[in-house]
C-alpha positions as CSV (number, residue, x, y, z in Angstrom):
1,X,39.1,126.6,50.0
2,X,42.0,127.6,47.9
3,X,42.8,126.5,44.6
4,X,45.4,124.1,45.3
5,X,45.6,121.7,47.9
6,X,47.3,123.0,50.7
7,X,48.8,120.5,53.2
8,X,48.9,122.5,56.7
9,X,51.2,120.5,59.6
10,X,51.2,120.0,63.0
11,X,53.7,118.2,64.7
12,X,53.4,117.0,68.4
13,X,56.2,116.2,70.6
14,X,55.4,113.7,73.6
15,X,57.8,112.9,76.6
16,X,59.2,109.4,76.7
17,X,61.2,108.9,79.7
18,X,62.5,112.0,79.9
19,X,62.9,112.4,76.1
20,X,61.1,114.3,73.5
21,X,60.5,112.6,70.6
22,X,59.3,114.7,67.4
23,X,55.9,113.4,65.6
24,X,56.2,111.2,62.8
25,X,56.4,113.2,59.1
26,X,53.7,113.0,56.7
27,X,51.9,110.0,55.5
28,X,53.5,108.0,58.7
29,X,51.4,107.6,61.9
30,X,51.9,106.2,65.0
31,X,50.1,102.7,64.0
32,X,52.7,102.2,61.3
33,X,55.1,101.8,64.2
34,X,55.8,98.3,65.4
35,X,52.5,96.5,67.9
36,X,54.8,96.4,70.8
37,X,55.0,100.3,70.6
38,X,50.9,100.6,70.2
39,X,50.4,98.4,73.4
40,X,52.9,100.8,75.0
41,X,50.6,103.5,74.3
42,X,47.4,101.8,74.7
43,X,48.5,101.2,78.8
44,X,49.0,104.9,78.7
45,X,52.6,105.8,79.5
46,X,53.5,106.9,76.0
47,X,56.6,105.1,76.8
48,X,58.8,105.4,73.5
49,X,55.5,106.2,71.6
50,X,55.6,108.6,68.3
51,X,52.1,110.5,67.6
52,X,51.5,110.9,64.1
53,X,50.7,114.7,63.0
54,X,48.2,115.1,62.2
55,X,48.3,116.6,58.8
56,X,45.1,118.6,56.8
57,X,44.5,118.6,53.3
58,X,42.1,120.6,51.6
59,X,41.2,119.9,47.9
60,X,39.5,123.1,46.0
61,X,36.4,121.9,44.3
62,X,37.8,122.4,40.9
63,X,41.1,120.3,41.7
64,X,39.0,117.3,43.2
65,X,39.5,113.7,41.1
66,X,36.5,111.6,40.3
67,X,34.4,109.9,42.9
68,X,36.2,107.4,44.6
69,X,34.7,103.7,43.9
70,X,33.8,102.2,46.9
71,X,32.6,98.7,47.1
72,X,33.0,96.7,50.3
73,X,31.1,95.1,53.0
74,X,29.7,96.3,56.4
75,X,31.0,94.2,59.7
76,X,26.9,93.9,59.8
77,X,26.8,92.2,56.4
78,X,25.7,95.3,54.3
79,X,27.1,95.6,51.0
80,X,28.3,99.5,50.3
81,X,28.5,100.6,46.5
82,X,29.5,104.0,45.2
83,X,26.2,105.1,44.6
84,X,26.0,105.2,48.9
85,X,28.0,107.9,48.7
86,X,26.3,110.5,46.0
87,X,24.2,113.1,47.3
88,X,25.7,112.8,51.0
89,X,28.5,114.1,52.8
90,X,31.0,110.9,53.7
91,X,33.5,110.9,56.5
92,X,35.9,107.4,56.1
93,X,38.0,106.7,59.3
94,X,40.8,104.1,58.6
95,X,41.5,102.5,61.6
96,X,42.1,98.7,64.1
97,X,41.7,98.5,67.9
98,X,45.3,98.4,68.9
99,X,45.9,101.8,67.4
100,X,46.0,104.5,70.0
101,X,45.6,107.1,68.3
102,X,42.2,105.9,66.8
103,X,41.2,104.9,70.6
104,X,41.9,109.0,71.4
105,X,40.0,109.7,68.2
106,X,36.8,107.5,68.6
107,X,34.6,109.5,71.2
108,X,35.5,112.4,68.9
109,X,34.0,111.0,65.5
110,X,31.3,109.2,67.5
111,X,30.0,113.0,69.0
112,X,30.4,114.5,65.5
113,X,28.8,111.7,64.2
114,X,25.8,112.6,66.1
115,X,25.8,116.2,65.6
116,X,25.9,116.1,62.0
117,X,23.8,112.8,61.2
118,X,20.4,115.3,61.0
119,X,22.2,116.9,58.3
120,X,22.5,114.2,55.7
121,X,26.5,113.3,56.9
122,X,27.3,109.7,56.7
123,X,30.0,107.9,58.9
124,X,31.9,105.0,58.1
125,X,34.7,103.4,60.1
126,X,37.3,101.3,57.8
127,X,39.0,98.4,59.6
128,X,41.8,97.3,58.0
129,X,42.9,93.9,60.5
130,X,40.6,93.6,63.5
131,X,38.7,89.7,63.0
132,X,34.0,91.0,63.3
133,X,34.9,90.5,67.5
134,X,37.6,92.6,68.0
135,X,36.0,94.9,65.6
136,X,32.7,94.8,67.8
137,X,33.9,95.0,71.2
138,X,35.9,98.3,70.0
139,X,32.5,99.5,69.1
140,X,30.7,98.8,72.1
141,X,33.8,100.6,74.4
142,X,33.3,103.6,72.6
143,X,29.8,103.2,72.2
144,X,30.3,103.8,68.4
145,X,26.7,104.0,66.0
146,X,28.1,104.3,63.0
147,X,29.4,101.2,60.9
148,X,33.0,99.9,59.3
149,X,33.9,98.1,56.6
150,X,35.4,94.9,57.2
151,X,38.4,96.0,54.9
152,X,41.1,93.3,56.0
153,X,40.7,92.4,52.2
154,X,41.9,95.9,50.7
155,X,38.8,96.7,48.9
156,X,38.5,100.0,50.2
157,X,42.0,100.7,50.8
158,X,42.7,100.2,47.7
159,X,40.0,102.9,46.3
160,X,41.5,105.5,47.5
161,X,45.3,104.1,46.4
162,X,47.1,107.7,46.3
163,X,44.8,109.6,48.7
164,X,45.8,107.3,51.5
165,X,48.9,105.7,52.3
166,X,49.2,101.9,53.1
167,X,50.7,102.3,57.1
168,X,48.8,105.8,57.4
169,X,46.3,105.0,60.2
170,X,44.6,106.8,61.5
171,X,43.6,108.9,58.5
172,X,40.6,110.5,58.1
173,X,38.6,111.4,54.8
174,X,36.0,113.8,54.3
175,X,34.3,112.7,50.8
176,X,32.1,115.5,49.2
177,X,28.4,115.3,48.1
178,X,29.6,113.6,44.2
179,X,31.8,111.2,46.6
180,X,34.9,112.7,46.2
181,X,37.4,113.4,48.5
182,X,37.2,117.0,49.8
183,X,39.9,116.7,53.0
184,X,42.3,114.1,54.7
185,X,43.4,114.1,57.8
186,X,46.8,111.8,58.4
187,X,46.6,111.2,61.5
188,X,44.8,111.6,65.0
189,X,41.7,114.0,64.0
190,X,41.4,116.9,66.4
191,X,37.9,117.8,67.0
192,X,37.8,121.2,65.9
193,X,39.3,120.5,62.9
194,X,37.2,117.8,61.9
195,X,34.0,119.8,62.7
196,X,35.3,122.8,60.1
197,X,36.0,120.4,57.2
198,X,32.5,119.0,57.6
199,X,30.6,122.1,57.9
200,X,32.9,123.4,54.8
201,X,31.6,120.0,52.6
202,X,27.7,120.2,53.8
203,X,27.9,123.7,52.7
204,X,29.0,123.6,49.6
């Protein structure tokens, strides 16, 4: 960790019918775009499709704000308060089931979901607009464990005002042990990646 938070980029270029577009800029993603785009890339031709880039943040211990205040409900009816997230390492994934990118990203979180959960890691999907069936059916695609927040309120969004932006999705957050946000990922995660920023928070 260093002592500031230092964002590191990545920028992927996709053809598009025989153009190459550049990856969206931080703090934009490819969900932001408009739906017809995201059902574009959902039927897999990336036809005039922007990937978002995927940007890391690290946050030194020392430059970490206060534990975010998380209260919201479950899609299973279980009511999450901030206490839930002392003493355990937290990974948030903002996402809805028409963003490709978070389709890409779900088998990912899903595996490291599994090989962390022995270690005391928590993982909690945050659904900004799918209706409980959408959100479900997603679920059982991907064969997803771990539960989301039924967010189409706010609530949680609104928590971490400044940490994520509004039309940032996916974005990933990797809250320490004191429920504080230790690294972000704007973005589609990359497995790798994900894995480090993890291993860096459990140890820690």
């Amino acid at each position: 960790m260093t002592s500031n938070p230092r964002p590191a980029s990545r920028r992927a270029v996709l053809a598009a019918g025989g153009a190459v577009l550049t990856a969206l800029t931080l703090g934009l993603s490819a969900c932001a775009q408009e739906d017809a785009l995201a059902k574009q890339a959902k039927a897999g031709d990336n036809k005039n499709y922007i990937a978002g880039d995927g940007s890391v943040t690290e946050f030194a211990a020392a430059d970490r704000k206060s534990a975010i205040a998380v209260n919201g409900t479950l899609f299973n009816g279980t009511t999450v308060t901030p206490q839930d997230f002392q003493g355990k390492v937290t990974v948030l994934n903002f996402w809805f089931a028409a963003c490709a990118p978070c389709r890409v990203e779900a088998p990912i979180l899903e595996e490291l979901h599994q090989e962390f959960k022995d270690q005391g890691v928590q993982f909690f999907g945050v659904n900004l607009r799918d209706e409980k069936a959408t959100a479900e059916a997603f679920d059982k695609t991907f064969n997803l464990t771990y539960p989301s927040f039924d967010d189409k309120d706010g609530g949680v969004l609104l928590a971490v005002s400044g940490i994520v932006p509004p039309g940032a999705v996916p974005t990933t957050l990797v809250l320490d042990k004191q429920g504080r946000v230790a690294s972000r990922v704007l973005g589609e995660i990359q497995k790798g990646t994900l894995k480090a920023l993890i291993t860096a928070a459990v140890a820690e």
